[in-house]
PLY file of the C-alpha trace (Angstrom):
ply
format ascii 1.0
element vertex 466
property float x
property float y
property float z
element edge 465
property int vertex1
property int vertex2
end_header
-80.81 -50.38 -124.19
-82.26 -49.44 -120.86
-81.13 -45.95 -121.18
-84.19 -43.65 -121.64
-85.35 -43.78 -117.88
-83.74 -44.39 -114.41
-85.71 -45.65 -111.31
-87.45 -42.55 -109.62
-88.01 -40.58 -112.66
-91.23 -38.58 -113.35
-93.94 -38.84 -116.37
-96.66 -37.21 -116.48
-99.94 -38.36 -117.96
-101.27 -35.92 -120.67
-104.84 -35.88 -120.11
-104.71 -34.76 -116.50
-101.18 -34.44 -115.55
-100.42 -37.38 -112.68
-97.01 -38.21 -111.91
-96.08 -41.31 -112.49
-93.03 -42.99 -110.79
-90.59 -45.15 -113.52
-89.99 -48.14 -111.80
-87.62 -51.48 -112.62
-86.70 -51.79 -116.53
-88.99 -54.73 -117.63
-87.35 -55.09 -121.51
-87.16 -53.19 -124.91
-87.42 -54.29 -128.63
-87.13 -52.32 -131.75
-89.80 -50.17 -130.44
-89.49 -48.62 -127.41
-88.27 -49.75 -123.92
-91.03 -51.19 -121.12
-90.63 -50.55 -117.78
-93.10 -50.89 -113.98
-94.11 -47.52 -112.77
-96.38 -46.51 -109.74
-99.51 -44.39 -111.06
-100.96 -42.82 -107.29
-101.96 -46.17 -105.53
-102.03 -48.42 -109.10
-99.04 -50.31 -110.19
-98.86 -50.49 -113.96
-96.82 -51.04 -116.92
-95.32 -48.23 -118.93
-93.86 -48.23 -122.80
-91.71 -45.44 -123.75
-91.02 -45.40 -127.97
-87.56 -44.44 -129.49
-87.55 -41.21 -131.70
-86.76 -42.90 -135.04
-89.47 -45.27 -134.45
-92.22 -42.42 -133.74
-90.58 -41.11 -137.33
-91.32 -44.30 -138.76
-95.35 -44.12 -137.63
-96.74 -41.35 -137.64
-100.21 -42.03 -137.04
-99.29 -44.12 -133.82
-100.64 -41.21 -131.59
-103.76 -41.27 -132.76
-104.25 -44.96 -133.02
-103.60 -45.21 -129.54
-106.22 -41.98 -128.57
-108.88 -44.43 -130.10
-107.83 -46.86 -128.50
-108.00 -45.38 -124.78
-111.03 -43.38 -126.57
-112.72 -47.00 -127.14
-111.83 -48.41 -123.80
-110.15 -51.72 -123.25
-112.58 -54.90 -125.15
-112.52 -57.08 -121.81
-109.70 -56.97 -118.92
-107.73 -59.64 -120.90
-106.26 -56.90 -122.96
-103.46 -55.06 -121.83
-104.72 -52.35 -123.64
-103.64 -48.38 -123.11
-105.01 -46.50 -120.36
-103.14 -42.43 -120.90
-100.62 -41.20 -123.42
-97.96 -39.88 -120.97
-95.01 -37.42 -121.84
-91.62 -36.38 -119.56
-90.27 -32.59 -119.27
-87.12 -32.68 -121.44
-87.57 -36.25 -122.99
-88.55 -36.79 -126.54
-91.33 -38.52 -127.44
-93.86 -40.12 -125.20
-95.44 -43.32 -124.07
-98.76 -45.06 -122.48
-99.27 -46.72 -119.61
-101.03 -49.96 -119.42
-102.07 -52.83 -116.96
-98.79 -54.91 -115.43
-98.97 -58.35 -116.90
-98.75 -60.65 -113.68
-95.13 -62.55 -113.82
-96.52 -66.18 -113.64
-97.99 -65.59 -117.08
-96.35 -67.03 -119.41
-95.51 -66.19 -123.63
-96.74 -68.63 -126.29
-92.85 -68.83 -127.26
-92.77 -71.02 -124.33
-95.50 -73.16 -125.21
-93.97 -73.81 -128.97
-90.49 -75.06 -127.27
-92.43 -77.03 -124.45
-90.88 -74.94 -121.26
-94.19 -74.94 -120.43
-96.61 -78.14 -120.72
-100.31 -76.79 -119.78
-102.89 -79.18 -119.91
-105.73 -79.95 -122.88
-108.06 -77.91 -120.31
-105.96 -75.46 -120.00
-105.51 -75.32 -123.84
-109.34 -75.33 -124.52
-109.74 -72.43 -121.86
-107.29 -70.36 -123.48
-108.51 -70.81 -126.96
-111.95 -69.80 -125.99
-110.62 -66.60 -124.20
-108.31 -66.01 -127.21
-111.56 -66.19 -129.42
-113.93 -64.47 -127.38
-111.20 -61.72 -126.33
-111.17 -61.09 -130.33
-115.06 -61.36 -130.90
-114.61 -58.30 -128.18
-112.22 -56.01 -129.75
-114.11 -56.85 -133.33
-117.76 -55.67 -132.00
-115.99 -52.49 -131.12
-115.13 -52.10 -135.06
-111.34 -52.86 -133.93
-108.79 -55.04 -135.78
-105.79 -56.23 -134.12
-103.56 -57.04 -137.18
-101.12 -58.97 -136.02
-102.29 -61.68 -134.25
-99.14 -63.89 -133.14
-96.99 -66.15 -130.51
-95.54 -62.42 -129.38
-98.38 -60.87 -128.42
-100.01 -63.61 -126.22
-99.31 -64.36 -122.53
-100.85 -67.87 -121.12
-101.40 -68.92 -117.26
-100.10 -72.76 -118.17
-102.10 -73.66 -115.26
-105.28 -71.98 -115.73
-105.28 -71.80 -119.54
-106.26 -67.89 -118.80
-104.28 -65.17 -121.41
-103.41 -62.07 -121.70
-103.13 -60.22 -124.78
-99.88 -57.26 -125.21
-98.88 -54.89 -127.72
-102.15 -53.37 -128.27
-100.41 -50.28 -130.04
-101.09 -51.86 -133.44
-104.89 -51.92 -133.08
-106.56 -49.78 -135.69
-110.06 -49.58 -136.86
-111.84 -52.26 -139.10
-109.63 -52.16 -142.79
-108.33 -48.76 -141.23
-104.72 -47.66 -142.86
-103.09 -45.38 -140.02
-100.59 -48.26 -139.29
-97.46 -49.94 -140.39
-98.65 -53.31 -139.59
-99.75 -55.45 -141.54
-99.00 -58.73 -139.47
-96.34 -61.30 -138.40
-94.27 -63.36 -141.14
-96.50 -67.40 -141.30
-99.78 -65.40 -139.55
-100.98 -63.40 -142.43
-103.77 -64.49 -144.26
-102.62 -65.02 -147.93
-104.43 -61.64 -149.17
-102.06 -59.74 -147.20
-99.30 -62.00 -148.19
-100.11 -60.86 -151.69
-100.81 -57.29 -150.98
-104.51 -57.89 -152.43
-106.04 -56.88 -149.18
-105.03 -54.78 -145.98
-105.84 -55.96 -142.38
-108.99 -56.67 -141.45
-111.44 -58.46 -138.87
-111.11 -61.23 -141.33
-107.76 -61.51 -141.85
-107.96 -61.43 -138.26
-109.65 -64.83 -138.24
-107.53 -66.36 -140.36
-104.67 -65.47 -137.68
-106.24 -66.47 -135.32
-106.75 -69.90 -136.96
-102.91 -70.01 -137.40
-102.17 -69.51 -133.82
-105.06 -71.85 -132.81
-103.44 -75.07 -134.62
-99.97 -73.69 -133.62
-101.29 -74.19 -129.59
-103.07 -77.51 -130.38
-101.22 -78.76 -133.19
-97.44 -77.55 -131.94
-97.11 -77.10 -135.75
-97.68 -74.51 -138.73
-101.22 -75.59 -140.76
-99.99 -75.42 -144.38
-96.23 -76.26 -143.62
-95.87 -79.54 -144.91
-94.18 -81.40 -147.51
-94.10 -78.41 -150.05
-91.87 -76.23 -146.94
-89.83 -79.57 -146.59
-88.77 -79.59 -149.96
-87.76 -75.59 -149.64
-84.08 -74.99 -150.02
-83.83 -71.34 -149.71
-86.37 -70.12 -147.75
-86.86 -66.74 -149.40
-89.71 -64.08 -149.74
-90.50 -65.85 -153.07
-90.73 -69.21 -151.23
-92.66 -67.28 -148.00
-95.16 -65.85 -150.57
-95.48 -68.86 -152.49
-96.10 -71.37 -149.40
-98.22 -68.73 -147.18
-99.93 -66.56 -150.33
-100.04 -67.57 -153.89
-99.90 -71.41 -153.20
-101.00 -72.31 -149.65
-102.22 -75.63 -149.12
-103.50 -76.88 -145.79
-101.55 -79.97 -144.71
-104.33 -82.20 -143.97
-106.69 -81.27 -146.67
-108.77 -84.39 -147.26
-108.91 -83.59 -150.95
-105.36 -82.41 -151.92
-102.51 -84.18 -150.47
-100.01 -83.04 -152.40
-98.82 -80.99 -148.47
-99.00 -83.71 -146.21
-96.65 -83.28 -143.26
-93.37 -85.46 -143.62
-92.72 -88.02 -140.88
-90.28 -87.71 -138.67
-89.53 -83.87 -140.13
-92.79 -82.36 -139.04
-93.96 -85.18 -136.47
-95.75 -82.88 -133.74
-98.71 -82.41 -136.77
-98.98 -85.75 -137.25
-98.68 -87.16 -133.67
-101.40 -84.42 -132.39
-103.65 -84.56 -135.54
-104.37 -88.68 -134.00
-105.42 -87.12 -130.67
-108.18 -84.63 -130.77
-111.76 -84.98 -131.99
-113.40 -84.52 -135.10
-115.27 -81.80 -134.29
-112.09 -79.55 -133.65
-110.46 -80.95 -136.93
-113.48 -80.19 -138.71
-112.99 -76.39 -137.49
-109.35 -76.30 -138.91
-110.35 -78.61 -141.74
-112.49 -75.00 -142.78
-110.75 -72.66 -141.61
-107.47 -73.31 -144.11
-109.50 -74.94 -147.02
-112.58 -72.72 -147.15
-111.05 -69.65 -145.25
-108.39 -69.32 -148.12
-110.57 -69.87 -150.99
-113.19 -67.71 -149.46
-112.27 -65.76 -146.94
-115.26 -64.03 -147.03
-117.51 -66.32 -145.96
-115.61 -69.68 -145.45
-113.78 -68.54 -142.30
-114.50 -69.33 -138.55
-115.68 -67.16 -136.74
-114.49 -66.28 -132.94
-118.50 -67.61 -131.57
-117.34 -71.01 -133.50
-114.29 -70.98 -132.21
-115.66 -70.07 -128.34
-118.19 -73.12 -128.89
-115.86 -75.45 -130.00
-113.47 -74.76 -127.32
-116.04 -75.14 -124.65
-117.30 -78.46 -126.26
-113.46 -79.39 -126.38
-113.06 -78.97 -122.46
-116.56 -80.80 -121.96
-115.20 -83.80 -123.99
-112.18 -84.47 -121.67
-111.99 -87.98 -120.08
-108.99 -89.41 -118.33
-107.45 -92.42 -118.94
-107.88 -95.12 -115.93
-104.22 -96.87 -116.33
-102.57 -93.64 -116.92
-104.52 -90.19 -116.22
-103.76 -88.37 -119.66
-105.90 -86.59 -120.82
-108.07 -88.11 -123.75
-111.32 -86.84 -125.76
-114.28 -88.48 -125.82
-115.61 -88.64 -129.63
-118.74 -89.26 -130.73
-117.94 -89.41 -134.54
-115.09 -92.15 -134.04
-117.58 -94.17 -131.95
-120.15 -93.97 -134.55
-118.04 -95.91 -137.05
-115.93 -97.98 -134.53
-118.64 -99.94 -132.61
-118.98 -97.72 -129.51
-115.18 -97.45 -129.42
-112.88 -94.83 -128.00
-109.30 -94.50 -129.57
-106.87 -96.09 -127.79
-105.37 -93.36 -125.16
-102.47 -91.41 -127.07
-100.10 -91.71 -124.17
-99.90 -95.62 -123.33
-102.30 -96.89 -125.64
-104.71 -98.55 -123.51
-108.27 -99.42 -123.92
-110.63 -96.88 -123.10
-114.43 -97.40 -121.80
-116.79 -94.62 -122.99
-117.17 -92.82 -119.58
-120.11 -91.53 -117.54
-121.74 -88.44 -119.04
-124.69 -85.94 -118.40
-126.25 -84.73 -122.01
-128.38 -81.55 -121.34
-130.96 -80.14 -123.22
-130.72 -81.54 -127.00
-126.73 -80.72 -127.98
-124.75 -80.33 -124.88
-122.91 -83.34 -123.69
-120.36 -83.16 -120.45
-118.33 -85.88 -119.39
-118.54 -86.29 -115.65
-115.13 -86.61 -114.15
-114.05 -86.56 -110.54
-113.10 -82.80 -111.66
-116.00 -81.72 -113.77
-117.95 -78.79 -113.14
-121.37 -77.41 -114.65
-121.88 -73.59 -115.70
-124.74 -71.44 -116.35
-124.24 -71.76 -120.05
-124.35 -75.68 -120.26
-128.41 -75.31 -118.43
-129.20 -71.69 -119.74
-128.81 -70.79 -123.54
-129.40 -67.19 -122.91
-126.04 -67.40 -121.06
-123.52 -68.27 -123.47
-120.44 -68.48 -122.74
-120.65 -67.88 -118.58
-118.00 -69.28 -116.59
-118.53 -66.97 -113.35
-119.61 -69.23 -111.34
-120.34 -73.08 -110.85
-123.82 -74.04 -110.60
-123.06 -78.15 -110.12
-120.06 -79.89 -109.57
-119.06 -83.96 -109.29
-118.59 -84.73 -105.82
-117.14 -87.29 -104.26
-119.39 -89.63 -100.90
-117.78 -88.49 -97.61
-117.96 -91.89 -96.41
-117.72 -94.10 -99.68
-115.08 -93.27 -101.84
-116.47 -95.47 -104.16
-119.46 -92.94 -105.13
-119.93 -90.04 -106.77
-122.28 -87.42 -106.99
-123.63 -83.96 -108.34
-123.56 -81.12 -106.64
-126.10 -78.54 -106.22
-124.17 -74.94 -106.53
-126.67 -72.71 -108.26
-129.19 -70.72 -106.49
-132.19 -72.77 -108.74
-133.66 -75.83 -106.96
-133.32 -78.93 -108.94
-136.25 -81.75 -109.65
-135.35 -85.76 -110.17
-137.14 -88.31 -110.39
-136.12 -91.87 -109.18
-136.89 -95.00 -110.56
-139.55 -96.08 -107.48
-141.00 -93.18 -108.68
-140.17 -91.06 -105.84
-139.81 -87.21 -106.43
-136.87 -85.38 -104.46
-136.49 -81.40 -104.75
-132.39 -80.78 -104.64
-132.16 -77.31 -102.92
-129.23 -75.20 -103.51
-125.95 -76.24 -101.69
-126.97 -79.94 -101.42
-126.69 -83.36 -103.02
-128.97 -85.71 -104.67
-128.51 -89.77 -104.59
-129.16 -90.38 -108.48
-130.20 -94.21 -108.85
-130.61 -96.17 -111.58
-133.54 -95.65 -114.04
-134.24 -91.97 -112.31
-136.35 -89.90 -114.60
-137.87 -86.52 -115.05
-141.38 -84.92 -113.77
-143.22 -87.46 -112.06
-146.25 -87.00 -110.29
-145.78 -88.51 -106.87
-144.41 -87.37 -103.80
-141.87 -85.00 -102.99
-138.59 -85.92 -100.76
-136.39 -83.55 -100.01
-132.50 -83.84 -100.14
-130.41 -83.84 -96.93
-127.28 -81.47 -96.76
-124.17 -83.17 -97.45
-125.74 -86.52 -99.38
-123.68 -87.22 -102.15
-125.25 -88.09 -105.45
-124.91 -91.05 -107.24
-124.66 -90.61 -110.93
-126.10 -93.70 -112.68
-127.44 -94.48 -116.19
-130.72 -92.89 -117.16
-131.24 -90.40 -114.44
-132.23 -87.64 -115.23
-132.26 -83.84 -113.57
-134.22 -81.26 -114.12
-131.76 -77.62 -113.55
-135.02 -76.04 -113.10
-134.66 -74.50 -116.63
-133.39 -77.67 -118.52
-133.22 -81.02 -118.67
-130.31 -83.10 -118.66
-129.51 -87.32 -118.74
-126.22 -89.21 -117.10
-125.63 -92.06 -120.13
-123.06 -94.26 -120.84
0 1
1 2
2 3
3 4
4 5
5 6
6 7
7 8
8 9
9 10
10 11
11 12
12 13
13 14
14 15
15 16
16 17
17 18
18 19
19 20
20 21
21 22
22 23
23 24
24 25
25 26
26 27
27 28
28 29
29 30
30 31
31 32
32 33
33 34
34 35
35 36
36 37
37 38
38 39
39 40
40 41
41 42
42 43
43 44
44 45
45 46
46 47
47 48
48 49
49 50
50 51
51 52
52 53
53 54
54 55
55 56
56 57
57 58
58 59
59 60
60 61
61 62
62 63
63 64
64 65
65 66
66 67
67 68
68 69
69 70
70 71
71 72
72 73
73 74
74 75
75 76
76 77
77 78
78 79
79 80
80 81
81 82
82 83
83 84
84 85
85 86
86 87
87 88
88 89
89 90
90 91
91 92
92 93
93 94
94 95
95 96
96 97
97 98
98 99
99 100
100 101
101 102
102 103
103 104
104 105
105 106
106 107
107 108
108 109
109 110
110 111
111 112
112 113
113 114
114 115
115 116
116 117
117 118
118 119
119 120
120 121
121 122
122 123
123 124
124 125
125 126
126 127
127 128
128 129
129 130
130 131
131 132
132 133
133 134
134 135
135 136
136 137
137 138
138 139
139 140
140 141
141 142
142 143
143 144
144 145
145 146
146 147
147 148
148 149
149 150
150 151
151 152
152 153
153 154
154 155
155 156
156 157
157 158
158 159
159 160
160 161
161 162
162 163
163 164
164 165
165 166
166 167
167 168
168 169
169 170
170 171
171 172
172 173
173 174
174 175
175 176
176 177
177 178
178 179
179 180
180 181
181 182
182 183
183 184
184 185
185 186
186 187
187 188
188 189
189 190
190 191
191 192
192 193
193 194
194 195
195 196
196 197
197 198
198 199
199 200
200 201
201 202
202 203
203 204
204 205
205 206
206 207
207 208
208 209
209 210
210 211
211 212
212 213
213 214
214 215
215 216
216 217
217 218
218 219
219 220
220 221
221 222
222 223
223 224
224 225
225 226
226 227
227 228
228 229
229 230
230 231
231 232
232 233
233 234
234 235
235 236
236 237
237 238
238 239
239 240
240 241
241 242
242 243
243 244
244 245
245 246
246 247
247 248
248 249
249 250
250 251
251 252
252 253
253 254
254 255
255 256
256 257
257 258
258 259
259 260
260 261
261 262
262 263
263 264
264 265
265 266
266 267
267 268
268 269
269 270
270 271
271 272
272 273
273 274
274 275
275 276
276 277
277 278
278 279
279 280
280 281
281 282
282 283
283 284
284 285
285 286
286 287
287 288
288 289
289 290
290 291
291 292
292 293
293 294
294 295
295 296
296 297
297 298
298 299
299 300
300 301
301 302
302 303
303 304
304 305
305 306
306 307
307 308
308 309
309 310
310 311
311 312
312 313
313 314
314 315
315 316
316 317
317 318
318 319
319 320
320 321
321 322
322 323
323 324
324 325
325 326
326 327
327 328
328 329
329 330
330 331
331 332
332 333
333 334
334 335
335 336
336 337
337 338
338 339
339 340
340 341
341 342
342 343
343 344
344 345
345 346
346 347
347 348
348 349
349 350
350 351
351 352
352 353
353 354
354 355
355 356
356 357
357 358
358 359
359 360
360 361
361 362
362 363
363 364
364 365
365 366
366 367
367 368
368 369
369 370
370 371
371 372
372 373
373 374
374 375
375 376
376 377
377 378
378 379
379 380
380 381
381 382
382 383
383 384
384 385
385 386
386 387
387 388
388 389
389 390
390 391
391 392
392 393
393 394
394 395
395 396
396 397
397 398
398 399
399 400
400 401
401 402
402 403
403 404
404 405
405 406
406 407
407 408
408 409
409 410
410 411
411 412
412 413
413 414
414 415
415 416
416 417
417 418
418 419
419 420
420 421
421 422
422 423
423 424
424 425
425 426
426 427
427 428
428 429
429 430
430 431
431 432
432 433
433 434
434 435
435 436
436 437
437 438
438 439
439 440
440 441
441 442
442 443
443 444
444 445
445 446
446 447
447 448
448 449
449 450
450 451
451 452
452 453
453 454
454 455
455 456
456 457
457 458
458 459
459 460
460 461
461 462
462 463
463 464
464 465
């Protein structure tokens, strides 16, 4: 490999004829071979496809004109930007944005050479969701939604999403593709169906569980007791016969200790409003796939309720979830943290409006979607943030970052307007509304967050609890 180009050489894009300098070989595959070029001042990433594979799809130039037709769903994509094409050189290629080195594959998540945090899980699977609830509204189907195609900040949680050359329109049949081997919904396993948005979603389920879970959903003790691990077996597991391993009413697939531990182990640790998701999404998404799958604006809510419900543990700092379901039946109990199994207290928290509940970390941060329903889903900017006393460690506060003054109430009844860029002191028994006088805030006060205060965001109501 690394053959077709040399550092220096000249393509040309087709729609308008810039040159555009190769650059250093960045890898190949059956495909083609990838490589950096220099497009005027831009730095991007060019792929260059092998004759025999243009042979072998012949509709691939005019899946990718719709695709630079349609424009790039959000700037996660690494979507085409020009066909391009070389004097004297068969074929052609596209050029798309470079993916930024510190990004890192979801290969390296499944053997643990990288270890990203639950945040940074929960922001990735909502940008994984809403990236695809993106490329769907534009009647698009990616089709083969899988660990290769996915790049992950493990700090950040933020992705990037590659080989956008297999993107065809909604149940279109221009490509090849059908999917990745374990990722195909079971219609396409049994050649019922062709690729859709939906079997999209059930894809994306797979790879979902695979980041939380560390472990295939219906691979349990039925692929244990494989011996030859065949396309018969394959279709049988994935297509004809797939059961979901924790299916609470057949447990004939239950993962096998010690064999397929990661399922089990990680199962114990998150919430039951994410199991519930996956509980649907391989019980009712097979049977039904119609209408029993999750959708990516279930998927982006329970992902942003999945970073809200973070708490740290106080003898160790993992990172635990705070459940409301377990408590329900437990006493007020937490589970025991996962990582040293210590007690847990039910932590501070701020519920706003009637459904959304935040716990309130030394880390935590508000958005404009957690006040603001017509926002969904904003994470531009902060509009509140815990905060630490400057001169007493030992309290902590709430931050005024949004350009909306806030309204609380204490429990002397005093009234204190929060302007923009300053802090409120939250004491006990602080309500909303009340009709005496107005104090205002000093810059640089910290607030302390107590048990029944509550704030008014100047939109929406919210309550610290414990």
């Amino acid at each position: 490999m690394n053959n077709l180009f040399l550092p220096g050489q000249t393509v040309y894009t087709e729609s308008t004829s810039v040159p555009c300098i190769i650059g250093q070989f960045l890898g190949g595959g059956g495909q083609g071979e990838v490589y950096s070029a220099q497009l005027s001042d831009r730095t991007v990433a060019l792929k260059w496809y092998f004759p025999h594979y243009l042979e072998s799809d012949p509709f691939l130039r005019e899946r990718l004109t719709t695709a630079i037709q349609s424009g790039s769903p959000s700037d996660r994509f690494l979507f085409p930007l020009e066909l391009v094409s070389a004097p004297g050189v068969p074929g052609f290629g596209y050029i798309m944005p470079l993916r930024d080195p510190h990004y890192s594959g979801l290969i390296d998540l499944m053997k643990r050479r990288i270890e990203p945090s639950f945040r940074a899980l929960a922001t990735a699977g909502f940008e994984l969701a809403d990236s695809f609830f993106q490329l769907h509204a534009k009647g698009l189907c990616y089709r083969d939604i899988s660990f290769g195609n996915v790049f992950l900040d493990p700090e950040t949680g933020h992705i990037l999403i590659c080989d956008n050359d297999n993107v065809d329109v909604d149940r279109g049949d221009k490509s090849a593709i059908k999917g990745t081997p374990r990722f195909m919904a079971p219609e396409i396993v049994c050649d019922i169906a062709p690729p859709s948005t939906q079997t999209d979603l059930f894809s994306l389920a797979v790879l979902l569980f695979y980041m939380f879970m560390m472990h295939h959903p219906l691979e349990g003790k039925k692929e244990a007791e494989i011996r030859c691990f065949d396309l018969p077996a394959m279709t049988k597991l994935y297509g004809t016969e797939p059961v979901f391993i924790f299916d609470p009413h057949d447990t004939s697939n239950r993962p096998v200790e010690d064999y397929q531990q990661n399922a089990i182990e990680f199962w114990k640790i998150y919430p039951e409003f994410l199991k519930e998701r996956f509980t649907r999404a391989f019980t009712d998404g097979i049977h039904n796939p119609g209408s029993g799958r999750v959708q990516e604006t279930e998927w982006r809510t329970v992902m942003i309720r999945l970073r809200d419900a973070i708490i740290y543990c106080p003898h160790c700092g993992s990172e635990n979830f705070y459940d409301a379901e377990i408590m329900k039946h437990s006493g007020g109990q937490l589970k025991p943290c996962w990582n040293c199994g210590s007690h847990i207290s039910p932590p501070p928290r701020i519920r706003i409006g009637k459904s959304t509940t935040v716990m309130l970390n030394y880390d935590t941060q508000l958005f404009p979607h957690h006040i603001d329903e017509q926002r969904r889903f904003d994470f531009k900017s902060e509009i509140a943030a815990v905060t630490q006393h400057p001169s007493n460690p030992s309290l902590w506060g709430l931050k005024n970052l949004s350009t909306e003054k806030w309204v609380i109430t204490s429990a002397d009844n005093s009234v204190k307007d929060v302007e923009p860029g300053r802090s409120a002191t939250l004491a006990p028994g602080t309500k909303i509304n009340a009709d005496n006088s107005v104090k205002d805030v000093e810059p640089g006060r910290s607030a302390t967050l107590a048990p029944g205060t509550k704030i008014n965001f100047g939109k929406t109501e919210g309550e610290v609890r414990l």
